[in-house]
C-alpha positions in Angstrom: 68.2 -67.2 -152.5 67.0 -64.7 -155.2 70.1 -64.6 -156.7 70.3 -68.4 -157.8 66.4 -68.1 -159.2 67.2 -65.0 -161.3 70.2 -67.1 -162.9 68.2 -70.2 -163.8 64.9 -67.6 -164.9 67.0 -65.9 -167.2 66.8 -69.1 -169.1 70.3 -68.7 -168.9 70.7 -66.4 -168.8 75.7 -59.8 -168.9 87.6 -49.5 -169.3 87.1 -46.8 -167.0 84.0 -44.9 -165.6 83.7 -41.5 -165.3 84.1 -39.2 -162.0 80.4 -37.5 -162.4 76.8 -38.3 -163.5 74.6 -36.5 -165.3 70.9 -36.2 -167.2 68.6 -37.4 -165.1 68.5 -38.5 -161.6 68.4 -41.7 -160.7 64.6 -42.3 -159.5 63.6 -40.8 -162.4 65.8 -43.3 -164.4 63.9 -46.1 -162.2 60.8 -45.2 -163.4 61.3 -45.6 -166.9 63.4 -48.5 -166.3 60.6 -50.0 -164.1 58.2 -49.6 -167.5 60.4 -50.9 -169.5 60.5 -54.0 -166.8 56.6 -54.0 -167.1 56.7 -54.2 -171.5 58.9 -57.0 -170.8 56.7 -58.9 -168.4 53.5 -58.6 -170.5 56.0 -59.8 -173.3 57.1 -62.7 -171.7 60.4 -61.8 -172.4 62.5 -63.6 -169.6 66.4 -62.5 -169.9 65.4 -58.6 -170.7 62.8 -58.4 -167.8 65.7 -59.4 -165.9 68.2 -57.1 -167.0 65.4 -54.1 -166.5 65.3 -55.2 -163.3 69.2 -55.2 -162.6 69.1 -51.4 -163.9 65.9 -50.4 -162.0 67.4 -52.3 -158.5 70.1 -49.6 -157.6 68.5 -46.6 -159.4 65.6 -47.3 -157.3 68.0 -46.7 -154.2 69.5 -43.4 -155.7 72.3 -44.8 -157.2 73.4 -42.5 -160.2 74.5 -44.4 -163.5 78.3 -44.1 -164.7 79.8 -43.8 -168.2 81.8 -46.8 -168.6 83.8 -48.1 -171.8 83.9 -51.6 -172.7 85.7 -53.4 -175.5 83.5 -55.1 -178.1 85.3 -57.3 -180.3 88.3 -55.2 -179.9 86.5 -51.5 -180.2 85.7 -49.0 -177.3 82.1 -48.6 -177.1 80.6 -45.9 -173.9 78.1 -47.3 -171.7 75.8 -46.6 -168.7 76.3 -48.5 -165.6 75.1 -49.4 -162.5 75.8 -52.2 -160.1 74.6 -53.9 -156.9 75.5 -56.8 -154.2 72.8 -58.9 -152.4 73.4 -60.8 -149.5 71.6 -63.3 -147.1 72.3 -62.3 -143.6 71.2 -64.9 -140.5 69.1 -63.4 -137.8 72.4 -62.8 -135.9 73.6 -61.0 -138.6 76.1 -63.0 -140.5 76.4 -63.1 -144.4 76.2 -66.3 -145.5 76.1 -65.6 -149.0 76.0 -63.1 -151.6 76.2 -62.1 -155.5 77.4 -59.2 -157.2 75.3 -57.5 -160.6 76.1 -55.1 -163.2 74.7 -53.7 -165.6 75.0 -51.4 -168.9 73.3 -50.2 -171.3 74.3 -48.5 -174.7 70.8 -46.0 -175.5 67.9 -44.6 -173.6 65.5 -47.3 -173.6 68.3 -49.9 -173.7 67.8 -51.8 -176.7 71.6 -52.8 -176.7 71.9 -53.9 -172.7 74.5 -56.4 -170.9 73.9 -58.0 -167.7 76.4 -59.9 -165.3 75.8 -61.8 -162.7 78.8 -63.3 -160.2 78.4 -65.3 -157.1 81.8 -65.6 -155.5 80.7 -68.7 -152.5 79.8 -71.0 -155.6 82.6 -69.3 -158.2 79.3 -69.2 -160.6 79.0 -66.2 -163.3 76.7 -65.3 -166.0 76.6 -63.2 -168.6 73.4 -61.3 -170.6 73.4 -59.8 -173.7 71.0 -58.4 -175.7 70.9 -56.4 -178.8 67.7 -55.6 -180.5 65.8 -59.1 -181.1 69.0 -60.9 -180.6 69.8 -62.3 -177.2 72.3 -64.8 -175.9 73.5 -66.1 -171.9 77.0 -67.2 -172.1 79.4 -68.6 -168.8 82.7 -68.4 -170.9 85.0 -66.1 -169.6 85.5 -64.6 -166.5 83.7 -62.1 -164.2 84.9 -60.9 -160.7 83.0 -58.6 -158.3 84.1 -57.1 -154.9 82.9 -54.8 -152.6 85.3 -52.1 -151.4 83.4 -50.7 -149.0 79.6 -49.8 -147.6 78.4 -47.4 -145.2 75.2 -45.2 -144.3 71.6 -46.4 -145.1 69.2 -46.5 -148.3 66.0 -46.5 -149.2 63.9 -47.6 -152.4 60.8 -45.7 -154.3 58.2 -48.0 -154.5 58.1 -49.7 -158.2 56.8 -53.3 -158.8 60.1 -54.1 -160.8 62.2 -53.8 -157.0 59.4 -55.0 -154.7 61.0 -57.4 -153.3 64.4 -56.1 -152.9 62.5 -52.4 -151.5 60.9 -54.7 -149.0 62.3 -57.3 -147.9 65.8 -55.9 -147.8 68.0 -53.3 -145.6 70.4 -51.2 -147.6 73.7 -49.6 -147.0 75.7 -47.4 -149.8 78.5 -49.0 -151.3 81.4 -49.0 -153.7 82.2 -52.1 -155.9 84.8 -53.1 -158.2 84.0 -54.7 -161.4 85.9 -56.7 -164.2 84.9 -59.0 -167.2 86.0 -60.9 -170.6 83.5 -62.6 -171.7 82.6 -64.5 -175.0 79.9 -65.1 -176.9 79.1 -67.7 -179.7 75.6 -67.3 -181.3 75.6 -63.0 -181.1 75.7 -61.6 -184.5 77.2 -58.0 -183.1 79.3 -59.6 -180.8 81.8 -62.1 -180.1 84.0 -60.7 -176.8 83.0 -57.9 -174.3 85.5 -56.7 -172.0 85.5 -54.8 -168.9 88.5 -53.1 -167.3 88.2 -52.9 -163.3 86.4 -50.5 -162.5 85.0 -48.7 -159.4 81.3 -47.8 -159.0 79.0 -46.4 -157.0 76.3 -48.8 -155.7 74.2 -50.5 -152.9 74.6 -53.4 -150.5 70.9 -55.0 -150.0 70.7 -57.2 -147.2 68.3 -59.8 -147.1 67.8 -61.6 -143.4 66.1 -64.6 -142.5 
């Protein structure tokens, strides 16, 4: 499942959200993010050409980033987020398992960037963060994801950074709830980052086999 190897590649390795998005739309968001992707790759730069990716994913599909404010070490600071579930479905259509991603990023070309990941079957979580040079993974704490609901269809632009989800997946539009408090111990700009549940905008991908 492409969840579990984007956990282990990562090395690992990741308030309230606004009613509106704005600046720009959301496939031209996935461009950039998709270059940024690239930089990464020719940089060999594992955990930040995966947290490109989980930003480039559900722009990719249309889904508009939300302002979101997170607690960092006790201070509000505003984010952008996105978020996204992929599941495995059997040829007759049954889920058999899925995981939930989020991510935020603080500037343009997101410098200062956190990624979760949360797979609910195996009660596994992870957690990103990167901030300039510094990087760390970190499984203390707790994450939670849940989808609220998911309806209509999606499609992707075509960008190597979601290849495989753009083909090899069907999509549906979705909402998902979001929560974390997770800790760091080797950050030097952060200790604790904290998410109040939240609700966002995202996609469903379905992956069947």
């Amino acid at each position: 499942m492409r969840a579990t190897v984007l956990l282990v590649t990562a090395t690992f390795a990741l308030g309230c959200a606004s009613d509106s998005a704005t600046g720009p739309s959301a496939r031209s968001l996935a461009v950039h993010f998709d270059s940024l992707w690239q930089r990464a790759v020719e940089a060999n730069d594992n955990l930040r050409q995966v947290a490109m990716q989980y930003i480039a994913v559900p722009l990719a599909f249309g889904v508009s980033p939300r302002e979101v404010s997170l607690t960092v070490d006790g201070k509000s600071a505003m984010y952008q987020a996105v978020a996204y579930e992929f599941v495995d479905v059997t040829i007759e259509g049954t889920p058999v398992d899925s995981f939930y991603a989020f991510a935020a990023w603080a500037d343009p070309n997101a410098n200062r960037v956190l990624i979760t990941q949360y797979l609910p079957a195996e009660q596994a979580f992870a957690l990103g963060y990167l901030d300039g040079a510094a990087e760390e993974v970190s499984t203390q704490g707790t994450i939670t994801g849940t989808l609220l609901s998911a309806t209509g269809k999606c499609s992707a632009i075509d960008l190597a950074s979601v290849y495989f989800e753009a083909s090899y997946s069907s999509c549906m539009h979705s909402v998902q709830e979001a929560a974390f408090d997770m800790h760091l111990s080797s950050s030097p700009t952060a200790s604790e980052i904290t998410l109040g549940s939240i609700r966002l905008p995202a996609v469903r991908l379905y992956q069947h086999y």
